[in-house]
Backbone as JSON, one array per atom type, in Angstrom:
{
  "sequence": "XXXXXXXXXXXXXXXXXXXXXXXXXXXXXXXXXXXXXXXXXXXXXXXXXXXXXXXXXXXXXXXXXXXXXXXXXXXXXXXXXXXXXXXXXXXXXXXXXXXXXXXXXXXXXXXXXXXXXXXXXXXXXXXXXXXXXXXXXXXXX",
  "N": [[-7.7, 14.21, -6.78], [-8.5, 11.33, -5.09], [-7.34, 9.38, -3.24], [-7.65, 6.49, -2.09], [-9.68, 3.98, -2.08], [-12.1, 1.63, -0.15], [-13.62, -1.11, -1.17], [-16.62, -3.31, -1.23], [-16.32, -6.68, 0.11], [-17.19, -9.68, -0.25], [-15.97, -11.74, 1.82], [-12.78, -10.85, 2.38], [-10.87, -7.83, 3.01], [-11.18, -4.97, 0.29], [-9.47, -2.88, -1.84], [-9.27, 0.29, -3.81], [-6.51, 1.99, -5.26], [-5.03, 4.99, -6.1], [-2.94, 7.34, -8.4], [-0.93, 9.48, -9.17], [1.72, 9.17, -10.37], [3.08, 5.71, -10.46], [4.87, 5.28, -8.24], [3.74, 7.15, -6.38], [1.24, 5.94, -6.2], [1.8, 3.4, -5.22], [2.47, 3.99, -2.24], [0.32, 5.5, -1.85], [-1.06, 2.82, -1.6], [-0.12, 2.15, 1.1], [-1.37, 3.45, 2.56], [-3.81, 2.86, 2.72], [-3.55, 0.21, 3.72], [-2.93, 0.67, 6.27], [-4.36, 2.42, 7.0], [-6.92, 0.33, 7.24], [-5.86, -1.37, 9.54], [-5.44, 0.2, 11.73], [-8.04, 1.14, 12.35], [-8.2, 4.09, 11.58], [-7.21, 5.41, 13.05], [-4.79, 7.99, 13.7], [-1.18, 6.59, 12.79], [2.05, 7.66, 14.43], [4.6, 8.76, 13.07], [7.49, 8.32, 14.21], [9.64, 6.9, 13.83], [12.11, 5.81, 11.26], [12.56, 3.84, 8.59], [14.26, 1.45, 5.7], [13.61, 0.13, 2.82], [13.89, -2.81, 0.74], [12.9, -3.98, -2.24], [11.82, -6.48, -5.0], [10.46, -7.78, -7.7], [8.97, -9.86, -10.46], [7.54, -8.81, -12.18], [5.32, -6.45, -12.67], [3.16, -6.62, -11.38], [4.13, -8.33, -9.21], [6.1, -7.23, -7.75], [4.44, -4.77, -6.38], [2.34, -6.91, -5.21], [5.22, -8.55, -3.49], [5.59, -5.46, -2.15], [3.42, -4.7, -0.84], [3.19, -7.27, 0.98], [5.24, -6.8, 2.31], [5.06, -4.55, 3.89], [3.01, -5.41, 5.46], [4.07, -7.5, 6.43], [6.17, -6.34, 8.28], [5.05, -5.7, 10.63], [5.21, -7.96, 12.28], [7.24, -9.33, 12.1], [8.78, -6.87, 12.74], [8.13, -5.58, 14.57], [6.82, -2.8, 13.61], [5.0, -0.55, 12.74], [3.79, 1.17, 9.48], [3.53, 4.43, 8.85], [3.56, 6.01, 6.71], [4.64, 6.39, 3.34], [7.88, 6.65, 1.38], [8.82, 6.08, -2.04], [10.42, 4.63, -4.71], [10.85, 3.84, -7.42], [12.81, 1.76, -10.05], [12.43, 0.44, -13.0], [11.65, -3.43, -12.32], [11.83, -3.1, -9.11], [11.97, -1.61, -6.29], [12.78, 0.92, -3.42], [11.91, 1.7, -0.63], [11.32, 4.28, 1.89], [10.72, 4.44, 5.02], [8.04, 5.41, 7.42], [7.13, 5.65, 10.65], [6.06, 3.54, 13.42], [6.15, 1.81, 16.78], [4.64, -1.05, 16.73], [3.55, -2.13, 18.69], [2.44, -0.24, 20.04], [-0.56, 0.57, 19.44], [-3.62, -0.69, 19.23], [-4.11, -3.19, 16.49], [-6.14, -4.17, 13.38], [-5.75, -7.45, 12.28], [-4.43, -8.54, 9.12], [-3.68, -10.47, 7.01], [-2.31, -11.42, 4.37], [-1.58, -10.05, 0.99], [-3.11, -10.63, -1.82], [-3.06, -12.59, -5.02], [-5.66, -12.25, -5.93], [-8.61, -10.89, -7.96], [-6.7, -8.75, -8.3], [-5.09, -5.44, -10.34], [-3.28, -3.7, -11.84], [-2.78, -0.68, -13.52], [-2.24, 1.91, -15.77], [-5.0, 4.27, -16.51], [-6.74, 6.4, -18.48], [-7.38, 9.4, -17.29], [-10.26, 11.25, -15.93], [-10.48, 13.82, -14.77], [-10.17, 16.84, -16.01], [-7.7, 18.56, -17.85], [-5.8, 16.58, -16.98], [-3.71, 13.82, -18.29], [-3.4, 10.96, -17.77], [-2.98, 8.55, -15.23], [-2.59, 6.45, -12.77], [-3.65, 3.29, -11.29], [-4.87, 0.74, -9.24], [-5.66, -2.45, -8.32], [-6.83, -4.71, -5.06], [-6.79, -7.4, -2.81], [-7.13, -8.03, 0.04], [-6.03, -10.7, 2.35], [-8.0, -11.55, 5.82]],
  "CA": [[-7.81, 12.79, -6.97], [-8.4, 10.4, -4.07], [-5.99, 8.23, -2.68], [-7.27, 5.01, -2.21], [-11.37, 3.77, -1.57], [-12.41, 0.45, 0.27], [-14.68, -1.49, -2.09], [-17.26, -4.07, -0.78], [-15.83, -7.51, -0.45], [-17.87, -10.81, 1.22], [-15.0, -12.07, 3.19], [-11.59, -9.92, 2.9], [-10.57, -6.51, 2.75], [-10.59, -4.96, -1.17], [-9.45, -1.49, -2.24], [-8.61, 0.74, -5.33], [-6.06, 2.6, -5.02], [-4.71, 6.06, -7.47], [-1.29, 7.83, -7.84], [-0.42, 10.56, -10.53], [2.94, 8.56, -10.93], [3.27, 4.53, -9.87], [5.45, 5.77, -6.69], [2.42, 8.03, -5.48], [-0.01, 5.03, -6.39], [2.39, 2.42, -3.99], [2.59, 5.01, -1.24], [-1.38, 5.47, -1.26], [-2.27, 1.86, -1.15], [0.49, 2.25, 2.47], [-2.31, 4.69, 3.31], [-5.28, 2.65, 2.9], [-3.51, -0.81, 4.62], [-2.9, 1.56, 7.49], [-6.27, 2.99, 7.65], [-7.85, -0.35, 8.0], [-5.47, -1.8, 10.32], [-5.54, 0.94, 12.65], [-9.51, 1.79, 12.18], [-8.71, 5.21, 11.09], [-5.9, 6.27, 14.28], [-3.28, 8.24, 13.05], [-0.03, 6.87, 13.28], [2.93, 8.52, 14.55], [5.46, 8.73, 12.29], [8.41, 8.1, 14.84], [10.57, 5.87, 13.91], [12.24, 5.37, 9.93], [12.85, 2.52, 7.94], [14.7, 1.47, 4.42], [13.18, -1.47, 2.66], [14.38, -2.95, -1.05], [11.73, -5.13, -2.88], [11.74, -6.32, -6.0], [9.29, -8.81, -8.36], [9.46, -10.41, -11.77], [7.0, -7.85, -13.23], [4.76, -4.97, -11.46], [1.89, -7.13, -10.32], [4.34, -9.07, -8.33], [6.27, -5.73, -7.39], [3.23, -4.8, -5.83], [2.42, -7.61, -4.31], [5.85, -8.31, -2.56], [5.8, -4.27, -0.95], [2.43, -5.0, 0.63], [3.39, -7.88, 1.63], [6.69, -6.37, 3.58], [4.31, -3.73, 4.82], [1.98, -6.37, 6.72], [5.4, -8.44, 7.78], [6.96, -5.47, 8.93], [4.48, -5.43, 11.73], [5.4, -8.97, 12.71], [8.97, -9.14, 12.58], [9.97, -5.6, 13.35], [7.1, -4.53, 15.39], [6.7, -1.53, 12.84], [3.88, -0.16, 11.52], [4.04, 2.06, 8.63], [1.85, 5.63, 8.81], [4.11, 7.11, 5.66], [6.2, 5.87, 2.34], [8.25, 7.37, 0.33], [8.83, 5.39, -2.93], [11.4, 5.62, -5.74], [10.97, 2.78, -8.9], [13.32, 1.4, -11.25], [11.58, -1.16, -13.37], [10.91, -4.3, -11.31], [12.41, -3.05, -8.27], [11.58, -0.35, -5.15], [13.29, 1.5, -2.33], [11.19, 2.65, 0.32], [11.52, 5.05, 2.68], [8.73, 4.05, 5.95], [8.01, 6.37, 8.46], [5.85, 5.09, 11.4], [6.23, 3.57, 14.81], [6.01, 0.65, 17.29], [2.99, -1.35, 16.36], [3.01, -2.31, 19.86], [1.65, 1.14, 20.4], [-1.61, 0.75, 18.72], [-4.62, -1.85, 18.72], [-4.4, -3.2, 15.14], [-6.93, -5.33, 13.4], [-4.64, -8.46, 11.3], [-3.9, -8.65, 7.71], [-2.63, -11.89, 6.84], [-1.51, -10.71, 3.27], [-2.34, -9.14, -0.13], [-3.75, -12.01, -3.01], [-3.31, -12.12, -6.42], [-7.1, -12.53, -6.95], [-8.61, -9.65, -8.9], [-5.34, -7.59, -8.23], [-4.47, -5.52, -11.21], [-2.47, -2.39, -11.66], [-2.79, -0.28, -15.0], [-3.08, 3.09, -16.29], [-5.92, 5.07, -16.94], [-7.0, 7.89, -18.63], [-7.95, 10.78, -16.47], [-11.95, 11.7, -16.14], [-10.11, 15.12, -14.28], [-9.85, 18.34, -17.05], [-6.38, 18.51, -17.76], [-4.99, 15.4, -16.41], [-4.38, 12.57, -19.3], [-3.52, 9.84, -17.17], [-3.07, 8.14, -13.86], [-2.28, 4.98, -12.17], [-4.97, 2.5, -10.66], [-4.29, -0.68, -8.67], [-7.22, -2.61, -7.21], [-6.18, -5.18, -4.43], [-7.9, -8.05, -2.22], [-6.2, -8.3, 1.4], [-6.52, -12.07, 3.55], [-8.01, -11.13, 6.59]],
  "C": [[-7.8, 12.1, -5.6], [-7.84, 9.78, -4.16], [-6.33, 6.58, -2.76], [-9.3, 5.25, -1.76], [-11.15, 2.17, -1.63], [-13.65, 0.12, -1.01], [-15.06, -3.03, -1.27], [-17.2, -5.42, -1.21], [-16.41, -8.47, 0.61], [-17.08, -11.38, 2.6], [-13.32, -11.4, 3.8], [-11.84, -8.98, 2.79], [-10.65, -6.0, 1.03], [-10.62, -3.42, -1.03], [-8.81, -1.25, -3.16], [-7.61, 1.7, -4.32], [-5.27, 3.73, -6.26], [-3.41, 6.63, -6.98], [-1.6, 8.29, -9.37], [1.09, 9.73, -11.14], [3.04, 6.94, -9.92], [3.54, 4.67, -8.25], [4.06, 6.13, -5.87], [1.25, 6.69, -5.53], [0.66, 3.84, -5.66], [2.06, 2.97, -2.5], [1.09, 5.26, -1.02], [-1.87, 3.81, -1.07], [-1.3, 1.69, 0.66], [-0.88, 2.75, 2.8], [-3.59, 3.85, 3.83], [-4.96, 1.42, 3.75], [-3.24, -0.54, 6.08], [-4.03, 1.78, 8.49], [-6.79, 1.79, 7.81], [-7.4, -0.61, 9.17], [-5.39, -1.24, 11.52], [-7.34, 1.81, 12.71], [-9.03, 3.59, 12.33], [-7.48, 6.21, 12.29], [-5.04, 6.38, 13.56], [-2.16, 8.09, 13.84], [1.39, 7.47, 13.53], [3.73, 8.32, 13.86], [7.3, 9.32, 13.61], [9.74, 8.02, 14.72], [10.7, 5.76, 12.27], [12.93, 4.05, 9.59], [13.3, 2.45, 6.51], [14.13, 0.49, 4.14], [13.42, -1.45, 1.22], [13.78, -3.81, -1.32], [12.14, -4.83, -4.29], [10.76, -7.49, -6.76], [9.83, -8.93, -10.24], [8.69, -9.42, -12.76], [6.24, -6.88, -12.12], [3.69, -5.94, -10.73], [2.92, -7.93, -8.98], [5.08, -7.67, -7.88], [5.29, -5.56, -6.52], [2.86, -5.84, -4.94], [3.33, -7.8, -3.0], [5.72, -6.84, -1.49], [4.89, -4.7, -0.04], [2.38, -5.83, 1.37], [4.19, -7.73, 3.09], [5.89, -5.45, 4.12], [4.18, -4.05, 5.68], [3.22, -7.24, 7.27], [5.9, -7.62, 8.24], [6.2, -5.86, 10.36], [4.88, -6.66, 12.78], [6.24, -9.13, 13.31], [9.6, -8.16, 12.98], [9.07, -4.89, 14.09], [6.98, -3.17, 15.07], [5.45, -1.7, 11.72], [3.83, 1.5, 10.51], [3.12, 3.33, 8.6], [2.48, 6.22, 7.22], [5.03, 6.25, 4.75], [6.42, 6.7, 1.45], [8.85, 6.15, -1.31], [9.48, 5.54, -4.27], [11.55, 4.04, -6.15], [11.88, 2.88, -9.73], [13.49, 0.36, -11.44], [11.4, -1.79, -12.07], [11.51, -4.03, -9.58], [12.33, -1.28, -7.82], [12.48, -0.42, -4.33], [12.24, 2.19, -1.63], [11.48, 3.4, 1.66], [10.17, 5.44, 3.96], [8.87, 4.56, 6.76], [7.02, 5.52, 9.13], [6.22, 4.9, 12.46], [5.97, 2.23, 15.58], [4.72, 0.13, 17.46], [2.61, -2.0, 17.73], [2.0, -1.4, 20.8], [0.22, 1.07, 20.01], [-2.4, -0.53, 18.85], [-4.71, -2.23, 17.45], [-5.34, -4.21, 14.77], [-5.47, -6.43, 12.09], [-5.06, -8.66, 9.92], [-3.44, -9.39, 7.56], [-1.7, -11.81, 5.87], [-2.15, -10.26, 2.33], [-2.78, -10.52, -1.16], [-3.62, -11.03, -4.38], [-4.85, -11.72, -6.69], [-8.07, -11.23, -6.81], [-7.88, -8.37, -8.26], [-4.8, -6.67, -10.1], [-3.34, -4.05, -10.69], [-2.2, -1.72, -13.28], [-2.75, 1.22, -14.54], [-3.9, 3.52, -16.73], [-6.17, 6.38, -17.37], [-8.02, 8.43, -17.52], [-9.59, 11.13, -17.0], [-11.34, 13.34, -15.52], [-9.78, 16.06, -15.92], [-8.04, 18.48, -16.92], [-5.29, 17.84, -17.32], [-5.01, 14.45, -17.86], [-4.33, 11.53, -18.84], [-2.94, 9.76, -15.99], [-2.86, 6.82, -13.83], [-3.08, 4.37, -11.06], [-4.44, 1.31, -10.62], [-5.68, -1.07, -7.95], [-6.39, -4.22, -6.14], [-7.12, -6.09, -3.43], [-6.93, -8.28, -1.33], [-7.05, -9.31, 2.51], [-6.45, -11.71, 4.63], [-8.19, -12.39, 7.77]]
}
């Protein structure tokens, strides 16, 4: 299963993103706000971080993490290459591996948008899979 794919958007950033379990499907869209922001340089996984988010239902869930992703970089001069991710209901713990975003040329992310954000399950097109977790996402650039 692929992790996450850019999808063609007139003026921001948009991408899907997949996970066998919610956690794994938070933790890949880290992957893909990474990969733009750093055009594709892998970063070092240095330096760790704890972070506690929580939202009134999953779309906002979602929302807030990526949000603290892209402020991390701001306020703590940390950029994320890795998360680890552990849900119960409306509320995450993450576990961010990465490094001083001073280190790196990044391009800016302003934040994530509700608008056409969802986050569902799907049944599996894979042989022996029945379902999966799909998030699609529009990031203000």
């Amino acid at each position: 299963m692929d992790k996450y794919k850019f999808i063609d958007h007139t003026a921001d950033i948009k991408f899907k993103a997949w996970g066998e379990t919610l956690g794994s499907l938070f933790e890949n869209s880290v992957l893909a706000i990474v990969n733009f922001m750093s055009r594709g340089e892998k970063i070092s996984p240095k330096k760790s971080k704890v972070i506690n988010v929580s939202g009134e239902d999953l779309e906002s869930l979602f929302y807030n993490f990526l949000e603290e992703i892209i402020s991390l970089i701001d306020t703590d001069k940390f950029i994320t290459s890795k998360a680890e991710v552990t849900l119960r209901g409306n509320n995450l713990k993450a576990e961010l591996y990465g490094d001083d975003s001073k280190s790196y040329g990044l391009d800016c992310i302003k934040s994530p948008t509700y608008s056409e954000m969802y986050i569902k399950k799907v049944k599996s097109t894979e042989k022996g899979k029945e379902e999966h977790w799909e998030a699609q996402v529009v990031l203000d650039v």
